[in-house]
C-alpha positions in Angstrom: -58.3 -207.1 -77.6 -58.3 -208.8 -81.1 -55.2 -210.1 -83.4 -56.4 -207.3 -85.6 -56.5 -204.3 -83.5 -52.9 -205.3 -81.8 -51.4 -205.3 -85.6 -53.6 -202.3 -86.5 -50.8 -199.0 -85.3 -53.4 -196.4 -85.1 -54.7 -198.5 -81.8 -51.3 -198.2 -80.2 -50.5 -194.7 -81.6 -51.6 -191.3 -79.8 -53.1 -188.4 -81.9 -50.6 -186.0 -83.0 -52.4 -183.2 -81.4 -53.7 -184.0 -78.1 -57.5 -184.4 -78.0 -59.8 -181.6 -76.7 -63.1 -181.1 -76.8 -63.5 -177.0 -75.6 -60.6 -174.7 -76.4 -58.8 -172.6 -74.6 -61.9 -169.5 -75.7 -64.5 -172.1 -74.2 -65.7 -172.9 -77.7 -66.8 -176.3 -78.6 -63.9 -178.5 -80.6 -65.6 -181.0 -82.9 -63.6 -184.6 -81.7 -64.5 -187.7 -83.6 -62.5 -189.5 -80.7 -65.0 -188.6 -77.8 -68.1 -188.1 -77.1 -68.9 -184.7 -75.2 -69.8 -185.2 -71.2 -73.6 -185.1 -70.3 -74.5 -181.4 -69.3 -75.2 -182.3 -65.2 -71.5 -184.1 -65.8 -69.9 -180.5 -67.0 -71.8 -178.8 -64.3 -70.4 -181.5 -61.6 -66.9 -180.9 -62.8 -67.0 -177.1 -62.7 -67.9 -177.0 -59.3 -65.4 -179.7 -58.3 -63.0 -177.3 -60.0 -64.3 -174.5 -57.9 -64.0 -176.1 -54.8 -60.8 -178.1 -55.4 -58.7 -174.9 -56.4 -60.2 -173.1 -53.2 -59.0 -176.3 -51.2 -55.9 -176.0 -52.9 -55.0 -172.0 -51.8 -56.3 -172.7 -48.2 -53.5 -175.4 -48.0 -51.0 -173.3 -49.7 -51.9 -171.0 -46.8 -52.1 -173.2 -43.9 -48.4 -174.0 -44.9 -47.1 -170.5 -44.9 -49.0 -170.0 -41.7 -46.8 -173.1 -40.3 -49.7 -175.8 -40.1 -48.6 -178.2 -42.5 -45.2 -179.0 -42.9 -45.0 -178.8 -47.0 -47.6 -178.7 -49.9 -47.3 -179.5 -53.2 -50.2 -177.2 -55.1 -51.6 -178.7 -58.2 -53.2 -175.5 -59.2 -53.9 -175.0 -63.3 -54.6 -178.4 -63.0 -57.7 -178.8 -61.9 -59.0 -181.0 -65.0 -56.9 -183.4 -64.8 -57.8 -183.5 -61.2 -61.4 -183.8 -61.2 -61.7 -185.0 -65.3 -60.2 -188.2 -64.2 -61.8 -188.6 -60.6 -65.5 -187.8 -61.7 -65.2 -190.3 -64.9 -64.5 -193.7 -62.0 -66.9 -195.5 -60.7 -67.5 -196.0 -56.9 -65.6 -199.7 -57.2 -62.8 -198.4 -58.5 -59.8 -197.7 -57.0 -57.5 -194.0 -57.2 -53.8 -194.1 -56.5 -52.3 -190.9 -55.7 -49.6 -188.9 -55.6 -48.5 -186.5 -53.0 -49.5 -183.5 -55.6 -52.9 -185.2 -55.7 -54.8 -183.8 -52.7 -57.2 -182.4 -54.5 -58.4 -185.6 -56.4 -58.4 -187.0 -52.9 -60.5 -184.6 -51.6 -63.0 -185.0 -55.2 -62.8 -188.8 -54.6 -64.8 -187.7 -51.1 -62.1 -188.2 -48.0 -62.4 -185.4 -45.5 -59.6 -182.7 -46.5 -58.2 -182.5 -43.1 -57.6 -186.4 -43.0 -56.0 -185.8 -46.7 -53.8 -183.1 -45.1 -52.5 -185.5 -42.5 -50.1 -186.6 -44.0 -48.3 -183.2 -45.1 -48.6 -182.0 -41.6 -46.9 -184.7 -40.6 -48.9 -186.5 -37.9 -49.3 -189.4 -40.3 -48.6 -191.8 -43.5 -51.9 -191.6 -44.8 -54.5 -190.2 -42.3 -58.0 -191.8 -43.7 -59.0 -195.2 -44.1 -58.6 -195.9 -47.9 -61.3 -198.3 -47.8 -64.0 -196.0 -47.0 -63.4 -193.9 -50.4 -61.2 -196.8 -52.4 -58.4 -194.6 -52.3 -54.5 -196.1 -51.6 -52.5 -193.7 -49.6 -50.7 -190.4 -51.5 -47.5 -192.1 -52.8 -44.4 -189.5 -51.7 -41.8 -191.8 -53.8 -42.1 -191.2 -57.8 -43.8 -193.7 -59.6 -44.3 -196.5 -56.7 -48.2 -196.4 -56.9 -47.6 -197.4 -60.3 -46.7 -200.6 -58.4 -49.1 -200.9 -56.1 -52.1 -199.8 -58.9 -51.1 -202.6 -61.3 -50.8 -205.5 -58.2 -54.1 -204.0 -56.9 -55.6 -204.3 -60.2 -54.2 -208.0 -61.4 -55.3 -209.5 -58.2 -59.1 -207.8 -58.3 -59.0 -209.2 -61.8 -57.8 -212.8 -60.7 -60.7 -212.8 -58.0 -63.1 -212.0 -60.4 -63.9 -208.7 -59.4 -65.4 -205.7 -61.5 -62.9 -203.2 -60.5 -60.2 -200.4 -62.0 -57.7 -199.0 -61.0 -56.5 -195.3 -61.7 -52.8 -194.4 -60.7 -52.3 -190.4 -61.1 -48.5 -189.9 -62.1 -46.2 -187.0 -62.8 -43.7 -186.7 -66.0 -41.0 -187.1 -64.1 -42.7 -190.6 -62.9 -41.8 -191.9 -66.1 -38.5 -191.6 -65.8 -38.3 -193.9 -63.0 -37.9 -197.6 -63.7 -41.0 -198.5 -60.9 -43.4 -197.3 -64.2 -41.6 -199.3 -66.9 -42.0 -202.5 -64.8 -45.5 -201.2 -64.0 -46.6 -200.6 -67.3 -44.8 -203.6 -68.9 -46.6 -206.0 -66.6 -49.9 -205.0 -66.9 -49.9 -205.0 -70.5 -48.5 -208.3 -70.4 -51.4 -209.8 -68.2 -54.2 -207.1 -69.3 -55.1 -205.4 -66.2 -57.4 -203.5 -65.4 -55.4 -200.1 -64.7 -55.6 -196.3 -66.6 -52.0 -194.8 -66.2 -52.8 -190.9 -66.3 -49.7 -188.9 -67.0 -50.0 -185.3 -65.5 -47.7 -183.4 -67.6 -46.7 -180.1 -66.4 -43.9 -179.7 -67.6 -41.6 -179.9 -64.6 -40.0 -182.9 -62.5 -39.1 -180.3 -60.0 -36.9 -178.2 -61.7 -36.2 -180.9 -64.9 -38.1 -180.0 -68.0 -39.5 -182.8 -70.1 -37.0 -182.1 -72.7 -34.0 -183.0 -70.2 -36.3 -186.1 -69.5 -37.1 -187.8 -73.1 -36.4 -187.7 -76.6 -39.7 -189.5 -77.5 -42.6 -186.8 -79.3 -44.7 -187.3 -75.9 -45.0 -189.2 -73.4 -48.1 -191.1 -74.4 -45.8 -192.3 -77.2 -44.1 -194.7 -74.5 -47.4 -197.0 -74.4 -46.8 -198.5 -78.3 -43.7 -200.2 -77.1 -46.0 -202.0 -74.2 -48.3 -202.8 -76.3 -50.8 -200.8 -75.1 -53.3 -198.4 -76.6 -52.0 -194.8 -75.8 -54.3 -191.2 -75.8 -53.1 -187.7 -75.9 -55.3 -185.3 -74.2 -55.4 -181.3 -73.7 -54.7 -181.5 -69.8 -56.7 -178.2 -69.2 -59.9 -179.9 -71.1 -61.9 -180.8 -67.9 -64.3 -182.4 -71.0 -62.0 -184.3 -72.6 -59.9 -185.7 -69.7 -63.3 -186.7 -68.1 -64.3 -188.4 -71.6 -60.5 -189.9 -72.3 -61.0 -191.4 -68.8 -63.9 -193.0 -68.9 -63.7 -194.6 -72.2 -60.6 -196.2 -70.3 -62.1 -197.3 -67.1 -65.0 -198.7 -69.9 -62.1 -200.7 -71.7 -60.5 -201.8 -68.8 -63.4 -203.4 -67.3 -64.4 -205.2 -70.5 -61.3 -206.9 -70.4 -59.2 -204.8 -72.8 -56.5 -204.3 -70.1 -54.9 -201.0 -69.4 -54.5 -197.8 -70.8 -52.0 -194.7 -71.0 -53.2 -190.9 -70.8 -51.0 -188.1 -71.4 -52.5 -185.0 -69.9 -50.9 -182.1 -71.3 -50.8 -179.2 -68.2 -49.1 -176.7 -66.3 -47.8 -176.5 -62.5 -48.8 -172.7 -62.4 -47.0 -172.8 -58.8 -43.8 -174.1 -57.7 -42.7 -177.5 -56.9 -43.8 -176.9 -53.1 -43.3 -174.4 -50.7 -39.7 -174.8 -50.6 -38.8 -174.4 -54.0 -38.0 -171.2 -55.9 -39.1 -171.6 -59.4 -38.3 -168.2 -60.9 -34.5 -170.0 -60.6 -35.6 -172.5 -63.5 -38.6 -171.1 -65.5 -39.4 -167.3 -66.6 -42.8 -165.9 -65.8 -43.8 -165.0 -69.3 -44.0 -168.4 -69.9 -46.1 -169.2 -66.8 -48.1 -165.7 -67.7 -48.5 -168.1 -71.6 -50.2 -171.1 -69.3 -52.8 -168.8 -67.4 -54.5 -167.8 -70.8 -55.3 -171.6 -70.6 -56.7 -171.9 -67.4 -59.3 -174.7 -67.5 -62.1 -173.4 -65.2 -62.2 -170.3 -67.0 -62.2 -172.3 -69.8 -65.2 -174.6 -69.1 -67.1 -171.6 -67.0 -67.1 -169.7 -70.9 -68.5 -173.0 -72.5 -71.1 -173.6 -69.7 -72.1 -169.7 -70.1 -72.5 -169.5 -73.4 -74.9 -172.7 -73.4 -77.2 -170.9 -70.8 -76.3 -173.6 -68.4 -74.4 -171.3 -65.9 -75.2 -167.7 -64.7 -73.9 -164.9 -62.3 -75.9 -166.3 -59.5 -74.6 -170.0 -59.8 -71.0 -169.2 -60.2 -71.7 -166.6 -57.0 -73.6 -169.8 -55.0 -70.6 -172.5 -56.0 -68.0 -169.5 -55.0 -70.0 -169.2 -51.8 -70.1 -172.9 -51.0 -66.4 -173.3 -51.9 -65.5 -170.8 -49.2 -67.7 -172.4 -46.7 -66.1 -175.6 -47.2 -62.3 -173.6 -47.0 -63.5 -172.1 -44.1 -64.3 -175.4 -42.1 -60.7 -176.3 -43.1 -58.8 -173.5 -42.2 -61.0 -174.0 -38.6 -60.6 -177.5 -38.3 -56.8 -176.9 -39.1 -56.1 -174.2 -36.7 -55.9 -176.6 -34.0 -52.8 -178.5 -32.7 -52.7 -182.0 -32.5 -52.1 -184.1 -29.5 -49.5 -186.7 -30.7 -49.3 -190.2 -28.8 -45.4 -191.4 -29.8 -46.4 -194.7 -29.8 -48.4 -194.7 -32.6 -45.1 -195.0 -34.4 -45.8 -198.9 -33.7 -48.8 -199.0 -34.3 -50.3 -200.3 -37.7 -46.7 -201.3 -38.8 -47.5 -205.0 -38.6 -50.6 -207.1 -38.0 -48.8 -208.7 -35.4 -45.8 -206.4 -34.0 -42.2 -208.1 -34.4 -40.2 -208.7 -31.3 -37.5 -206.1 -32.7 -40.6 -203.5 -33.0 -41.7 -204.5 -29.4 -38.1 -203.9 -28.0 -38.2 -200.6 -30.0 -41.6 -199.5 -28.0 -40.5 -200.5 -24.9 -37.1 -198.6 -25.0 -39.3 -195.4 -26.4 -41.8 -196.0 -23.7 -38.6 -196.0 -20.6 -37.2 -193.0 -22.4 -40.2 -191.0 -22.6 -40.9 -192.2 -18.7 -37.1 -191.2 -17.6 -37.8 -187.2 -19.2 -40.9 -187.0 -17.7 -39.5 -187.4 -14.1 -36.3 -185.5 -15.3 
């Protein structure tokens, strides 16, 4: 980054309107900012949209049918899902949240490993080497952490990699992202923070949260470039992102996104939120909806007809299908894998603990 762009405030500043390039009608939105998505890129992120919203009701299902223990649906926000995944590269690195199961599954981990964890059978359940994705972070805002130390010491080895950590808006309210966001503008890593806005830190709106205009604001007072995106744009978020990743491997260190979106259902399955929000206003979102959105764009261009949206349909159930199977099945648990993976080399506290579990479990057994 020059002297002159770090004194320049339009490089800090976000748009006053958040970036789009196809509205809500699926009509093309002429954006000096970005650069429209290749056509096989659009038609790779509709059907990641497809198939990511189909993985997201099957899951919703499996936990009312008692298979996973809780779910946290991200559906209406399927762009910022796939925009952001599809726009990396296969160095880089994703940092997710819990609501981010569906990135996970995008980024290409088998969904019933991504599930593992909200079944309960373990912390993460794939091998986050194999895809270069870090576990689904449960705590707000500690992936910001873990994405900025992940980052800093790639960059210090030389290494041509980025790293994208997926955050809610309640995230920023938690001191993890200041210090996150403060250091890596400091030292210029390579990281893209992507705010998910939807409006709703469980049942907190983002008006109980901050006073500043958005969130993407926050970024000018770290000294870091900040973007404003239409969250339901899969075209835009896909485009915001990868001029980021772009930056951040050249050197220019990190960037904030604000994605403006909707949680269209509630927090998880335990939580009621007719109690906090009315449904007109979730009725308002729907009109918005961002595969609809880009399926009217890719139509109207001759680039998508009855029979492909009836073949991605069809393949999106399939893969549900092998899910919900795959699912149905109970798990034989072994209780010492609580030990296991802990440490490198177990602690002799953690070996006492094993051993005492191990004599328990032996004295029931002949009980």
């Amino acid at each position: 980054m020059t002297t002159t762009e770090r004194t320049a405030a339009s490089f800090f500043l976000p748009s006053e309107e958040p970036l789009g390039l196809i509205n809500a009608d699926g009509a093309p939105v002429a954006e000096p900012a970005l650069e429209m998505p290749a056509d096989d890129v659009l038609l790779r992120l509709h059907r990641a949209m497809v198939s990511g919203r189909r993985f997201d009701a099957q899951a919703t299902a499996l936990t009312k049918q008692g298979r996973l223990a809780v779910y946290p649906s991200a559906r209406g926000q399927e762009a910022g899902e796939i925009g952001s995944i599809l726009a990396l590269r296969p160095q880089d690195w994703l940092f997710p949240t819990y609501r981010d199961s569906m990135a996970v599954v995008a980024r290409g981990v088998d969904p019933v490993e991504v599930l593992t964890l909200l079944r309960g059978d373990w912390h993460c359940g794939y091998d986050p080497y194999r895809a270069n994705v870090a576990p689904q972070c449960t705590p707000l805002a500690t992936n910001t952490l873990h994405a900025v130390g992940f980052a800093h010491a790639a960059k210090t080895k030389g290494e041509d990699t980025v790293a994208l950590v997926l955050l809610g808006d309640g995230a920023t309210s938690e001191g993890d992202t200041h210090e996150a966001l403060n250091f890596a503008a400091v030292w210029q890593s390579p990281v893209v923070f992507l705010v998910q806005n939807n409006g709703y830190a469980i049942s907190v709106p983002l008006s109980k949260q901050t006073a500043a205009p958005s969130l993407a604001h926050k970024g000018v007072g770290y000294g870091m470039p900040s973007v404003l995106v239409d969250g339901n744009d899969a075209a835009a978020v896909h485009a915001v992102v990868e001029q980021a990743v772009a930056r951040a491997a050249a050197g220019g260190g990190p960037t904030l996104i604000e994605a403006l979106t909707y949680r269209v259902e509630s927090h998880t399955n335990a939580d009621d939120a007719s109690r906090y929000r009315d449904r007109a206003e979730v009725e308002a979102w729907l009109t918005r909806d961002p595969i609809a959105r880009l399926e009217r764009y890719l139509t109207d261009r001759g680039l998508l007809d009855d029979a492909a949206r009836e073949e991605i349909s069809a393949r999106a159930e399939t893969e549900a299908t092998s899910l919900r199977e795959r699912m149905n099945t109970d798990t034989v648990l072994d209780p010492a894998d609580l030990f296991r993976h802990v440490y490198a080399e177990p602690t002799a506290a953690l070996r006492r603990q094993a051993e005492d579990l191990t004599a328990e479990l032996s004295l029931g057994a002949e009980e």
